[in-house]
N, C-alpha and C positions, 0 to 999 in steps of 0.2 A: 925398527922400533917394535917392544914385544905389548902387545895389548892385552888386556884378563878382561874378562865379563863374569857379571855374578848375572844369575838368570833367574826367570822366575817360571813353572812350567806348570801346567794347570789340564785337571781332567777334563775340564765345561767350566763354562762360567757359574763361578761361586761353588764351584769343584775342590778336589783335593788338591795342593798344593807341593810342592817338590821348590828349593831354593837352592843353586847350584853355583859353582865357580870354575872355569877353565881357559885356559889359553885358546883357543880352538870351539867356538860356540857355532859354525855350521857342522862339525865334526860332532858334539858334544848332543846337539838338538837329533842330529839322524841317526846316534845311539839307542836317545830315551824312544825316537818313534818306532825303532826297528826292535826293541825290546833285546837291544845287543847282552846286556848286565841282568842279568836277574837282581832284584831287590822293591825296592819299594815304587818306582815310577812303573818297572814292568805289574808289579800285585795291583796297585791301585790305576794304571791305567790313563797316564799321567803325559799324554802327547803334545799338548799345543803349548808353544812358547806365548808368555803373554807377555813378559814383560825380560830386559835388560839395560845393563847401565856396564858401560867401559873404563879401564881403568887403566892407567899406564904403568902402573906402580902395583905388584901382586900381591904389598904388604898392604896397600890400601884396599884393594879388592877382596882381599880374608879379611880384612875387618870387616869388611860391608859386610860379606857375606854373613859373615857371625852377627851382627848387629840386625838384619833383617830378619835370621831366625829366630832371635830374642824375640820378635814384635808379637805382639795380637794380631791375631786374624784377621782382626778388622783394617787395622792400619792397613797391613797387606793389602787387602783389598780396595783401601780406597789410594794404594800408590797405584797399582795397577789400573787401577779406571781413571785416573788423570790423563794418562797418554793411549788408554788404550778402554773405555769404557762400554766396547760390545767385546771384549774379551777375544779381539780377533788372532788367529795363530799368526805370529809375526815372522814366523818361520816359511812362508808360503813365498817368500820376496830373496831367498835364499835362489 
């Protein structure tokens, strides 16, 4: 069975933000820290995972993911401090 995660990836707490989708999120997380891609996570500096949500369905996982970019900042930030509110890299359990 194929999984998607949209992710959420964060410079520091209440940092810059990066919102991502892929089949493959320990694959996808040791890209953004290795600064594999130049672009925006590598410029802004953009390493800890804070936040994810799984999806079995990759049409429902592009929506999320679009629907999270839509948001305010703020929402953003108070979805990730429900499950996760010292902004811990969730990627360290990989």
């Amino acid at each position: 069975m194929k999984r998607y995660f949209v992710y959420i990836m964060a410079s520091k707490k209440n940092g810059t933000l990066y919102i991502g989708m892929t089949n493959d999120l320990v694959r996808r997380v040791w890209q953004h820290k290795n600064d594999i891609n130049e672009g925006f996570t590598q410029k802004y500096g953009v390493h800890q995972l804070v936040y994810s949500e799984t999806f079995a369905d990759v049409q429902l996982a592009i929506s999320r993911e679009k629907q999270l970019k839509k948001w305010r900042r703020q929402w953003k930030i108070e979805l990730i401090e429900q499950d996760n509110p010292n902004w811990d890299d969730l990627s360290v359990d990989f």
